[in-house]
C-alpha positions in Angstrom: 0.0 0.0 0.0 1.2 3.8 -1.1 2.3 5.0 2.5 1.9 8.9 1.5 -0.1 10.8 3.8 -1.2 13.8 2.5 -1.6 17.0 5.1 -4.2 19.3 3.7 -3.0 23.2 5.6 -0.8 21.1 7.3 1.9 23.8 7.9 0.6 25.1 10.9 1.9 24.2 14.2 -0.2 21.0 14.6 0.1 19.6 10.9 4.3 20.2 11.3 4.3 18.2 14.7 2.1 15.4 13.0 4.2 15.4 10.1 7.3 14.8 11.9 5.4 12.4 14.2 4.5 10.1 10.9 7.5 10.3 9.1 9.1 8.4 12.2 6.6 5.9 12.0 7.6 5.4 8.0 5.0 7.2 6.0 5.6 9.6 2.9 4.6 13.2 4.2 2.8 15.8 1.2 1.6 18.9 2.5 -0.5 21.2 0.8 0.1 24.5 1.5 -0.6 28.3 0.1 2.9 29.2 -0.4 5.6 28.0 -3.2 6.0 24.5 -3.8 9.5 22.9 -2.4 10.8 20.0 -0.7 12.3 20.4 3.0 13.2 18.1 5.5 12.5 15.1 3.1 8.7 16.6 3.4 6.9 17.8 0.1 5.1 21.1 0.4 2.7 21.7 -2.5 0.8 24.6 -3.3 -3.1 24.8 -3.5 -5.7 27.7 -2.8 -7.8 25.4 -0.8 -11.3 25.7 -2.8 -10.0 24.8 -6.5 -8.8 22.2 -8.9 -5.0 22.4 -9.4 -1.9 19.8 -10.1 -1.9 19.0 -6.2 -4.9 16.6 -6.9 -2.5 14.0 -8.2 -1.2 13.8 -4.9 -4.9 11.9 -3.3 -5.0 9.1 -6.0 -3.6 6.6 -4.3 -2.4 8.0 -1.0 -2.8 6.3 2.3 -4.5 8.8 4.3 -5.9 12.9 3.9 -5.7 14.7 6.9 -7.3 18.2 6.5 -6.1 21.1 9.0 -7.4 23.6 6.6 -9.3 26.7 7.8 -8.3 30.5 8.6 -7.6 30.9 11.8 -9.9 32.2 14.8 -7.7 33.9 16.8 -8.7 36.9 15.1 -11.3 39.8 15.8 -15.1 38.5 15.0 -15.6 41.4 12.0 -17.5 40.2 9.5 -14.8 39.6 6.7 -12.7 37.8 9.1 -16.4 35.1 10.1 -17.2 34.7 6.3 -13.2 33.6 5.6 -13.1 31.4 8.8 -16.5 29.8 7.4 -15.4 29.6 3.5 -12.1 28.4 4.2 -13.3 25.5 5.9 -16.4 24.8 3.9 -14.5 25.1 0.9 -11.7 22.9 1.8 -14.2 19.7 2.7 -16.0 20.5 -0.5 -12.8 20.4 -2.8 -11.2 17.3 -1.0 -14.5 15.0 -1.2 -15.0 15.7 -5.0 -11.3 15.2 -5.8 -11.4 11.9 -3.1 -15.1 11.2 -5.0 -13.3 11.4 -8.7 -10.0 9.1 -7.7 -9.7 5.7 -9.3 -7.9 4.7 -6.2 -9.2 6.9 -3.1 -7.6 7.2 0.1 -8.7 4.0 2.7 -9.6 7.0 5.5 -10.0 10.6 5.1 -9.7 12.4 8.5 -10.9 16.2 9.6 -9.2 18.4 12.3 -12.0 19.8 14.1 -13.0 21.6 17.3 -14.6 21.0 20.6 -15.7 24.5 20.1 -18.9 23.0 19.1 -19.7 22.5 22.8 -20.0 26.5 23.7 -19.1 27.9 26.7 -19.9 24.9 29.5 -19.0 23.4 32.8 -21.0 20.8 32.6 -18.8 17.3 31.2 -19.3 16.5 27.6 -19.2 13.7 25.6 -19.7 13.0 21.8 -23.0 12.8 22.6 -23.6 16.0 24.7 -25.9 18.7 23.0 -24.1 21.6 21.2 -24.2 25.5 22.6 -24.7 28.3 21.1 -22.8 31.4 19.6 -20.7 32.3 16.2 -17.9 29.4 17.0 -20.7 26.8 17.3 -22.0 28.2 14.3 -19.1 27.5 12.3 -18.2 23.8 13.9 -21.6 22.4 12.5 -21.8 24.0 9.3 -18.2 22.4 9.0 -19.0 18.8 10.4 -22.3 19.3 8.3 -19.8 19.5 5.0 -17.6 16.8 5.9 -20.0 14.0 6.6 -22.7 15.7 3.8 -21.2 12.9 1.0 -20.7 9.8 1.6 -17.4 8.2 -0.3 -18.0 5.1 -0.3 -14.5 3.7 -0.3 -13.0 6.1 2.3 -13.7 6.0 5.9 -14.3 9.2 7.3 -13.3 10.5 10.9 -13.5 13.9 12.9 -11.3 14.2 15.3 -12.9 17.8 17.3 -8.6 19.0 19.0 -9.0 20.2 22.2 -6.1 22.8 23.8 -3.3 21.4 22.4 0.0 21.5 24.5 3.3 21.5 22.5 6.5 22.4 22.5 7.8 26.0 21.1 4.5 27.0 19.6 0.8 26.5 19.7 -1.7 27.8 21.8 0.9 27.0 25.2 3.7 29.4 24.1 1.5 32.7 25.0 0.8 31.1 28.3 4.4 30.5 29.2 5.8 33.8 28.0 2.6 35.6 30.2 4.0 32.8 33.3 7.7 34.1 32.1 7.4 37.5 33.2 5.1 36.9 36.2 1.8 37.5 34.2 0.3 34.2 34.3 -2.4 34.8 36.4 -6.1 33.5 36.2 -7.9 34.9 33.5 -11.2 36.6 33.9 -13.3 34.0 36.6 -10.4 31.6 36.0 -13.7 29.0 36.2 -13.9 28.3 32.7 -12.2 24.9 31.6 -9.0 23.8 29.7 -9.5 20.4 27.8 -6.1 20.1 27.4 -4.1 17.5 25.4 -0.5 16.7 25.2 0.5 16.6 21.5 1.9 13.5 21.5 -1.4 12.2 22.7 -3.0 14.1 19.7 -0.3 12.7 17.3 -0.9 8.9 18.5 -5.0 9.6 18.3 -4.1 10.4 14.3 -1.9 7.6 14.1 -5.3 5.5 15.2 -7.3 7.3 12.9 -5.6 6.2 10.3 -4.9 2.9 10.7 -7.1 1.2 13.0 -10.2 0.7 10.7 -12.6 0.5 13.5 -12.3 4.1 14.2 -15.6 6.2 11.8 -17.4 9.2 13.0 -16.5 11.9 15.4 -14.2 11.9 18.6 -13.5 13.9 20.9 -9.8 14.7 20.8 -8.5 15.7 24.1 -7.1 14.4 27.3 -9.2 12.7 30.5 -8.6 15.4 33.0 -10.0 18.9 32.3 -9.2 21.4 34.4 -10.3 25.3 34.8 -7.8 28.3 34.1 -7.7 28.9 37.4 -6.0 25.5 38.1 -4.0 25.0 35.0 -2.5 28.4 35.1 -1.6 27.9 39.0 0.3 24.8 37.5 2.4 26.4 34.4 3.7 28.6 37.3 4.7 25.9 39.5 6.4 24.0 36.6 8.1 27.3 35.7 8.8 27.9 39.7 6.9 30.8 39.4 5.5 32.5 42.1 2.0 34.1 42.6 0.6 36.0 39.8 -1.9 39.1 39.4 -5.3 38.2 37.9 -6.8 39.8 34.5 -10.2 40.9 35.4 -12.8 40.2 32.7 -12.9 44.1 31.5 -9.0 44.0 31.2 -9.4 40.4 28.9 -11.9 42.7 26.6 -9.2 45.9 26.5 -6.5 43.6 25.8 -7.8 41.3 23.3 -9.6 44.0 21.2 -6.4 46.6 21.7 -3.0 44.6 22.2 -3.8 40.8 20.9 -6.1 41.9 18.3 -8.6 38.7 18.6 -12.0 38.4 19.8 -12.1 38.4 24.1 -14.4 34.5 23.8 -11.0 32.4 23.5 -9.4 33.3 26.7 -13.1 33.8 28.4 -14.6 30.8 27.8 -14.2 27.2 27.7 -15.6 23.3 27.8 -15.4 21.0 30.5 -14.7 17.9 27.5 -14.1 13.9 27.6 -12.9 11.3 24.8 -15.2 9.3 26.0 -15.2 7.2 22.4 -11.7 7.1 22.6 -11.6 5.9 25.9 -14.1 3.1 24.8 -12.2 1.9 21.8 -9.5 1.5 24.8 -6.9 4.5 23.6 -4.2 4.8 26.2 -3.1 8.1 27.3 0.6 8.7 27.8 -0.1 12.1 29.9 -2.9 12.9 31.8 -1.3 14.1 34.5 -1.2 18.3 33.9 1.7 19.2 35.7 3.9 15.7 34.5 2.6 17.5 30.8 3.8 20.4 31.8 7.2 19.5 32.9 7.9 17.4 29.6 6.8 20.6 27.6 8.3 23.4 29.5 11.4 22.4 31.3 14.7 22.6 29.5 
């Protein structure tokens, strides 16, 4: 079997530590990607606009697995250009992929989507697969998009969504803000501090697209993020202990809103609310976690 793995807007932080993360385990690595077309690292990068027909769909026939990562990215402020691209870019993508995955003589055995436990809203309450979705634009957005991917039906490809929760890596991702905040003695609870983290280790992440792609019992959606939530107040409590950091002032809520609109530039909802999640599917299909311990998580990701 072709063992080329083809990452759809796979250059981001996430799709560059899967990549790595496959190519260790053997596989081929093509990612498709806005920018030039080149070869580095023994990785192919291949240009595509994300919602056309180009040369790049020679790269599906026959591949071993499409990951899609594709989608503009929501740390951004909410204006309205900014919500049509997020939506287009992702509805666009999953459109574009299933008719070229559709029109292949030799489709791809699984074609898997990078989504978000976003879906949920802002909740305390534990959530499952199963749970009932909240309410607001990024809600909006996760079920038009899981709409599109499971719309068509490709008979030949298994399909699986894999919704990320907080993803924790190294040198990047949504944990390097944090640390640089814990770094210079900012990393103090934000807003109530009671909203939850579902928070993930990457290499958890990384093994959970491994399975995705080649255990054939996995189909539908999962929730992809660790057993052990916690709330801001605790995880942030934590990053400062692993950093042997001491105490560190709060942001009130109306400071969160100044900043986010005035120094970060993004919309004041990422760092104000959050989901209390569970991969509970995963658990069931018996997926072992490496870290679910937050602060043994921390240490491996932080410490020199």
């Amino acid at each position: 079997m072709n063992q080329t793995i083809v990452l759809a807007g796979g250059s981001g932080f996430l799709g560059k530590a899967l990549a790595t993360f496959l190519q260790e385990k053997g596989y081929k690595i093509v990612i498709l990607t806005r920018g030039a077309s080149h070869v580095r690292d023994q990785i192919r990068y291949v240009q595509w606009d994300g919602a056309s027909h180009g040369a790049w769909t020679k790269e599906i026939e026959g591949c071993r697995a499409v990951v899609n990562f594709t989608g503009k990215s929501v740390n951004c402020l909410y204006t309205k250009k900014n919500r049509e691209e997020i939506i287009r870019s992702r509805l666009d993508s999953v459109q574009i992929l299933t008719d070229v995955i559709a029109d292949c003589e030799h489709p791809p055995p699984v074609f898997i989507q990078a989504g978000s436990l976003a879906i949920f809203g802002d909740t305390r309450e534990k959530c499952t697969e199963e749970s009932p979705h909240g309410s607001g634009f990024s809600v909006e957005v996760c079920q038009q998009w899981e709409k599109a991917f499971f719309a068509r039906e490709l008979p030949q490809t298994r399909k699986v969504l894999l919704r990320i929760g907080f993803a924790l890596g190294k040198n990047g991702g949504a944990l390097e803000p944090l640390v640089h905040l814990a770094r210079y003695r900012l990393g103090g609870t934000v807003g109530a501090g009671t909203q939850f983290i579902s928070w993930l280790h990457i290499d958890d992440l990384n093994q959970m697209f491994l399975a995705a792609i080649e255990d054939e019992r996995l189909s539908g959606i999962f929730n992809a993020t660790g057993p052990t939530p916690v709330t801001n107040k605790e995880f942030m409590s934590t990053l400062r202990s692993v950093m042997n950091k001491g105490w560190a002032p709060p942001t009130p809520t109306p400071f969160v809103w100044i900043g986010a609109y005035l120094i970060m530039r993004t919309d004041p909802s990422l760092a104000l609310t959050g989901r209390n999640c569970l991969p509970q599917k995963l658990l069931d299909h018996g997926f072992a976690f490496a870290h679910s311990d937050l602060k043994t998580a921390l240490y491996d990701l932080v410490q020199d």
